[in-house]
Each structure stands twice: as C-alpha cells, then as structure tokens.
C-alpha positions as YAML, in Angstrom:
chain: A
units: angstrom
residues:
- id: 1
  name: UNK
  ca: [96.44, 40.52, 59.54]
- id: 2
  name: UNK
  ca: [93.01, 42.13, 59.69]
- id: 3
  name: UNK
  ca: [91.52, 42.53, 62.87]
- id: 4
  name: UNK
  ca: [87.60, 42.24, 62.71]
- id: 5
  name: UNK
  ca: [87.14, 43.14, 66.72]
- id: 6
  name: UNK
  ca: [84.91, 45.83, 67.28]
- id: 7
  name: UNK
  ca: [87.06, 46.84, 69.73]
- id: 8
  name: UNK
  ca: [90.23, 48.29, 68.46]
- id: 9
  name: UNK
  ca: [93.13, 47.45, 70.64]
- id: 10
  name: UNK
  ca: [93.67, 50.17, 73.68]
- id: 11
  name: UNK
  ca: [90.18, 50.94, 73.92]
- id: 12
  name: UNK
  ca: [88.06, 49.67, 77.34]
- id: 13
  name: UNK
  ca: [85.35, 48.06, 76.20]
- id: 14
  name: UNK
  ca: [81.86, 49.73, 76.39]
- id: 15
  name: UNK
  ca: [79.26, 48.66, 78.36]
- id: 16
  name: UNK
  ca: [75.26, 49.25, 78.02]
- id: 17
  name: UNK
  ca: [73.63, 50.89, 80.53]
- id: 18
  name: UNK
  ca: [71.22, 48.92, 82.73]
- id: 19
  name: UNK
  ca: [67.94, 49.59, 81.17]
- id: 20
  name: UNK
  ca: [66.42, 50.46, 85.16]
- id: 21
  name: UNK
  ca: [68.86, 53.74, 85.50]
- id: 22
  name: UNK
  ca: [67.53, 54.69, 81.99]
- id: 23
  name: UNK
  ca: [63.90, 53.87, 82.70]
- id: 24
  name: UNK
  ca: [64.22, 56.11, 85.83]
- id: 25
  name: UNK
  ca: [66.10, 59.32, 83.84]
- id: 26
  name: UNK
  ca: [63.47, 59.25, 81.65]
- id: 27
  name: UNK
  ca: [60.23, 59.52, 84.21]
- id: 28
  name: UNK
  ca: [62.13, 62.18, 85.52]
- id: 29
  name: UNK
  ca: [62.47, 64.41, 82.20]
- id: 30
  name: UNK
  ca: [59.06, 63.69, 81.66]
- id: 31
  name: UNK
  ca: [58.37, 65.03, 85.13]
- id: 32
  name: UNK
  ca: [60.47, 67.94, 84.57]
- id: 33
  name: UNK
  ca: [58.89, 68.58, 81.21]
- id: 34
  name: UNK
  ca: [55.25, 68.24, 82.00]
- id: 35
  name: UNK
  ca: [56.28, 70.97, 85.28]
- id: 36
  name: UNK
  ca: [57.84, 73.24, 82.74]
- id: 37
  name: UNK
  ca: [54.97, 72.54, 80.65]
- id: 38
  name: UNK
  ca: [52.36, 73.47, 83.29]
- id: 39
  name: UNK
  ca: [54.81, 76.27, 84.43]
- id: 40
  name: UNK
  ca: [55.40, 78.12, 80.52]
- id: 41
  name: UNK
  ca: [50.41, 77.50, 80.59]
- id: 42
  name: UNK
  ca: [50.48, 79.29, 83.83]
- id: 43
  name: UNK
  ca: [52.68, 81.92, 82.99]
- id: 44
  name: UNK
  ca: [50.98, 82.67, 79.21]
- id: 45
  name: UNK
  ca: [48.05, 82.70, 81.24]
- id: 46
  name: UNK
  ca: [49.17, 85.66, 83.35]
- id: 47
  name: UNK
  ca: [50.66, 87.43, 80.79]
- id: 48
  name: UNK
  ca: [46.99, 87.48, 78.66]
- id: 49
  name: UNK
  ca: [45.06, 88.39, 81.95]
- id: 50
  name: UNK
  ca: [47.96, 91.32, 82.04]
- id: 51
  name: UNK
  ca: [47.53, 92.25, 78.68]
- id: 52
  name: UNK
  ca: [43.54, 92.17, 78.78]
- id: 53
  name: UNK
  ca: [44.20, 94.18, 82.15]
- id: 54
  name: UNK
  ca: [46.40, 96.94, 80.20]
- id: 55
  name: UNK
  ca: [43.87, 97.01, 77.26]
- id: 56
  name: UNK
  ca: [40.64, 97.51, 79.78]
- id: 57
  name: UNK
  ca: [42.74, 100.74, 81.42]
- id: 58
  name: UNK
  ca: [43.62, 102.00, 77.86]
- id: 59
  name: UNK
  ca: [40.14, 102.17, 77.03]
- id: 60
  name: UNK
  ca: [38.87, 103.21, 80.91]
- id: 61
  name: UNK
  ca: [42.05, 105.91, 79.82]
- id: 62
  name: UNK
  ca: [40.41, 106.91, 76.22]
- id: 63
  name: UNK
  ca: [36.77, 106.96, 77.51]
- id: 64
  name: UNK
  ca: [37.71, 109.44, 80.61]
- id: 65
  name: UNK
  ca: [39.52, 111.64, 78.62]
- id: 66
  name: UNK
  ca: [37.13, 112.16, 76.19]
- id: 67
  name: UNK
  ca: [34.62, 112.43, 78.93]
- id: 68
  name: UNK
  ca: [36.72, 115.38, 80.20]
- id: 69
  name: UNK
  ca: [36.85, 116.87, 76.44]
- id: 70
  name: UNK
  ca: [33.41, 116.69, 75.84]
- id: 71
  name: UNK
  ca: [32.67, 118.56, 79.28]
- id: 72
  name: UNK
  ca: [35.60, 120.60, 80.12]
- id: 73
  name: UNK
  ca: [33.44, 124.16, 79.64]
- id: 74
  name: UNK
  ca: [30.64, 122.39, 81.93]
- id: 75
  name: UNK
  ca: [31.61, 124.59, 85.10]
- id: 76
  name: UNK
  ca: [32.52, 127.44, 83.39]
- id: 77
  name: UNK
  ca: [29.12, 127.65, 81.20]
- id: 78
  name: UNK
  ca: [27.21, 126.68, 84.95]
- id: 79
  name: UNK
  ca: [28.81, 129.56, 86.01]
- id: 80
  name: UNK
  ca: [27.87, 132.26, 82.92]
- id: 81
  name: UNK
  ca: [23.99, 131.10, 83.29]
- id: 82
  name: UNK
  ca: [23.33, 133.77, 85.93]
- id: 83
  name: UNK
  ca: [25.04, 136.15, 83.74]
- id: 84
  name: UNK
  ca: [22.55, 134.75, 80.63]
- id: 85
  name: UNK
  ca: [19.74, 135.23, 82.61]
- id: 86
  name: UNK
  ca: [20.52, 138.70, 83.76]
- id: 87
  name: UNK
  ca: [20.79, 139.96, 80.41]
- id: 88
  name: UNK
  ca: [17.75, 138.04, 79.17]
- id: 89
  name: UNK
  ca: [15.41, 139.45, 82.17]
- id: 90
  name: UNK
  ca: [17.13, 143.23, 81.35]
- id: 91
  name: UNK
  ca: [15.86, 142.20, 77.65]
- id: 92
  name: UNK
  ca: [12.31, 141.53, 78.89]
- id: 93
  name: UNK
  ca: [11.72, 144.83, 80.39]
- id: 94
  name: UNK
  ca: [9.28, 147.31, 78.62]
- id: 95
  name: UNK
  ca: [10.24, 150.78, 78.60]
- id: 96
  name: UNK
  ca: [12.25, 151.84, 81.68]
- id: 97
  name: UNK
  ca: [14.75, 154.30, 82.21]
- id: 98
  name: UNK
  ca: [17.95, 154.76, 80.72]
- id: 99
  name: UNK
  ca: [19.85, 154.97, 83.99]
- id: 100
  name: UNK
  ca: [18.57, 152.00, 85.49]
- id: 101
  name: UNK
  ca: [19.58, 150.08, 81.83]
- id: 102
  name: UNK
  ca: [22.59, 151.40, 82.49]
- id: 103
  name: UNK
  ca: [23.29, 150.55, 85.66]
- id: 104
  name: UNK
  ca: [22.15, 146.24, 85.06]
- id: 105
  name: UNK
  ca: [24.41, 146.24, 82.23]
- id: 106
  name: UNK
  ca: [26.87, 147.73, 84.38]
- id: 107
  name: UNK
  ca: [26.28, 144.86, 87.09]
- id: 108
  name: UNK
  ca: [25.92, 141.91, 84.52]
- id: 109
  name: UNK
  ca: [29.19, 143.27, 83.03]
- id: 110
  name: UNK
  ca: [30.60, 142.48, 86.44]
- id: 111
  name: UNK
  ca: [29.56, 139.50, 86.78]
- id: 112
  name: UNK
  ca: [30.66, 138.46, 83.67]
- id: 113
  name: UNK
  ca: [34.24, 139.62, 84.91]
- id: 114
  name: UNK
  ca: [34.29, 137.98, 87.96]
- id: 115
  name: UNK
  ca: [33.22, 134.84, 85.99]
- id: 116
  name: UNK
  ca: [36.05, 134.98, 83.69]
- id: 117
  name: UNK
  ca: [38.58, 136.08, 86.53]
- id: 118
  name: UNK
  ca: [37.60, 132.75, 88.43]
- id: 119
  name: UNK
  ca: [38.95, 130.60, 85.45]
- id: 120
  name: UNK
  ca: [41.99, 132.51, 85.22]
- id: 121
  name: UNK
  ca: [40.80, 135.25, 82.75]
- id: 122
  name: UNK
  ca: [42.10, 138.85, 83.49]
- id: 123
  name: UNK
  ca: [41.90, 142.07, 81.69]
- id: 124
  name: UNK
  ca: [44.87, 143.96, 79.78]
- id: 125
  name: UNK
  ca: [44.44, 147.55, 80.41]
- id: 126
  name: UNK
  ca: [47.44, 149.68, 80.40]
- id: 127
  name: UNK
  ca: [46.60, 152.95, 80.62]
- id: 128
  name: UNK
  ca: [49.26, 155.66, 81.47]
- id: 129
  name: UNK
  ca: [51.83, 152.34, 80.90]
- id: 130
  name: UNK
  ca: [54.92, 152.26, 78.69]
- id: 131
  name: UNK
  ca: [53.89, 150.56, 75.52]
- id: 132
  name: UNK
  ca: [54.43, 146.86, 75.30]
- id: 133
  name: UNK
  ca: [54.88, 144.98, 72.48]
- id: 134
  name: UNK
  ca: [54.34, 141.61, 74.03]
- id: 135
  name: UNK
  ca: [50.82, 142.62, 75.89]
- id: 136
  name: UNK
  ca: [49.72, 145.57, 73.26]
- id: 137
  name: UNK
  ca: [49.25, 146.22, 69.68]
- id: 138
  name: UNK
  ca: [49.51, 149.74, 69.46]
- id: 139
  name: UNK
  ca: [47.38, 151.23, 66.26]
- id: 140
  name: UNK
  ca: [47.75, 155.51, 66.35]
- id: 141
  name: UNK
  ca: [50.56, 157.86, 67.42]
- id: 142
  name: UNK
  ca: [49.01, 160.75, 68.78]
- id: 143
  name: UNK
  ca: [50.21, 163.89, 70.21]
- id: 144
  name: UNK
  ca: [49.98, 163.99, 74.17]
- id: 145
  name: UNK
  ca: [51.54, 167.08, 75.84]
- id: 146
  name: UNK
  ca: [52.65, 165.99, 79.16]
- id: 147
  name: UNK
  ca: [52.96, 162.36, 78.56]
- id: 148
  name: UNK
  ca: [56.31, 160.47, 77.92]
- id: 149
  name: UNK
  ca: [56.78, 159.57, 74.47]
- id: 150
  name: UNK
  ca: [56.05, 155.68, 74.05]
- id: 151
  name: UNK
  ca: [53.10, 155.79, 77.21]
- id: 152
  name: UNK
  ca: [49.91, 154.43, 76.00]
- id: 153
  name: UNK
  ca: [47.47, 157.48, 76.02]
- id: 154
  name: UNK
  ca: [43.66, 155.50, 74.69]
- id: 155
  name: UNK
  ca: [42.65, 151.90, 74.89]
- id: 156
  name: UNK
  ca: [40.66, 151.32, 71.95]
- id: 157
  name: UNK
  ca: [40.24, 147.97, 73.00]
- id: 158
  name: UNK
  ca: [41.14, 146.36, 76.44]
- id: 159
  name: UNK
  ca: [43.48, 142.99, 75.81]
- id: 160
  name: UNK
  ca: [42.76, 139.76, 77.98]
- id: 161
  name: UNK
  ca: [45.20, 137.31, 79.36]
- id: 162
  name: UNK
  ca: [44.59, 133.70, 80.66]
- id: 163
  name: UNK
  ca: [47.00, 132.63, 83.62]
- id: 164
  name: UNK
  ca: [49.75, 134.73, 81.89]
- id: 165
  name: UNK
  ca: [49.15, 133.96, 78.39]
- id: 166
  name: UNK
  ca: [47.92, 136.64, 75.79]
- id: 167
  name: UNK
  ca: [44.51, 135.77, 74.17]
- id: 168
  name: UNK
  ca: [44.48, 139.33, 72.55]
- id: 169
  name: UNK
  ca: [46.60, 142.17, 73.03]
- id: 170
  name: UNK
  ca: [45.13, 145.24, 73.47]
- id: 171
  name: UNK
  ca: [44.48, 148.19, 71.22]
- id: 172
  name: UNK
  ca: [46.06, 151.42, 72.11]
- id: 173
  name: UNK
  ca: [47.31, 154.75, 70.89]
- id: 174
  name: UNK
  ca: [50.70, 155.69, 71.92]
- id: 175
  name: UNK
  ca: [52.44, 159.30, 72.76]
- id: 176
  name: UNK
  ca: [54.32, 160.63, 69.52]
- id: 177
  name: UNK
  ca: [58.34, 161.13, 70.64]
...
C-alpha cells in the first residue's frame, strides 16, 4: 500500500514560521548590511585620503631631494667667491712687483685651503713618510743617502683626501733599497 503523505511515518511534522519573526530577521540584516555598507564607504574613504596622503609626501620626498641635488655645492661655491675675487683683483693689477704677486697668490692659496679643509678636504703630503700604497702612487726610485729605503724623498704632486677617502693619491719618488 502506497502511502501518498508528505510526511513519511517517524518524522514530526514541519511547521512554517510565523511570517512576523521573519519580517523582523530581515529588517535587521538589512540594518546590519546597510551599517556594513556605510562602514566598508567609510573605510575606502580613508584608505584613498591615505593613499593621496602617501603620494603628496612621495612627491614633497622627490621634489626636496632634487632640490638638495641641484644645490648641494651652493655653500661650498658661497664660500670659494672670496677666493674668485682675490685672484680676479690680483689679475687686474698693472705692473707691480714680483714679491708682492707672490705673496697674494700665496694668501689666496690659503684661503683656498682653508675653504676646502672646511668641507672635509685635506692635503696628502708625506714627506720623509714610509711609502704607502693606499695614500701614494709612487712614480721614480731615486738614490737618497741617508734615507731608509722605501721613505718618500719628492712630492711631485701633493694627494687630497675627503673625510678619509682618497680623491688622488699623491705623486712621489721613493728611496732605492
């Protein structure tokens, strides 16, 4: 015998929920969903104004450095004027002496040192110093009685340094062995 009941025998029989309880669960997800909605706007909304934030700095960033590129040398060139117009007004003068030629290239020499020793610049002159490979290039043995073989006898040229790194070694004959 064929039972057409929906229900099959040993199950409880389902009821429909009342349609209020429903009605009510579903003004509440839509609550909850339009807060989440208005939650996820406000949040993209501070994550653009951080990225436009980030993006401003980046270029603030870019624009100062290339501000300090472009005028890196300005307070070392403000400084080398004075030695400019030394040797421009020494250039100017008619006739003179050689002495006093001398001594103003002497003094504008100086200047130009102590210019270069405030940024960090100082001479390599060794002098009567063992020979260093690291500091000097050495270009002639020569014979030196009295001097220790391998001491640097002449500077040809004096070698510069700039805050302990070589910009050119200097030139120097050494003592033969």
């Amino acid at each position: 015998m064929q039972n057409n009941d929906p229900q099959s025998p040993g199950e409880a029989p389902t009821q429909a929920p009342p349609a209020e309880s429903t009605t009510t669960e579903l003004e509440s997800l839509q609550v909850r969903v339009a807060e989440l909605e208005a939650s996820n706007a406000e949040l993209r909304e501070t994550v653009l104004r951080e990225h436009a934030e980030l993006e401003n700095q980046r270029r603030r960033l870019h624009r100062d450095l290339e501000q300090a590129r472009r005028f890196a040398n300005e307070k070392l060139l403000s400084e080398l004027l004075p030695v400019y117009d030394g040797l421009e007004s020494g250039l100017a003068i008619e006739g003179g002496d050689f002495a006093s030629m001398r001594e103003g290239l002497g003094l504008t020499l100086k200047a130009l040192l102590k210019v270069a020793e405030n940024h960090g610049m100082a001479q390599v002159d060794p002098l009567g110093q063992p020979l260093d490979p690291e500091r000097h290039h050495a270009v002639s043995m020569v014979e030196a009685p009295g001097q220790a073989p391998g001491t640097v006898v002449s500077v040809l040229q004096k070698g510069y340094v700039l805050n302990d790194r070589l910009l050119r070694p200097a030139l120097v004959a050494v003592a033969k062995d």
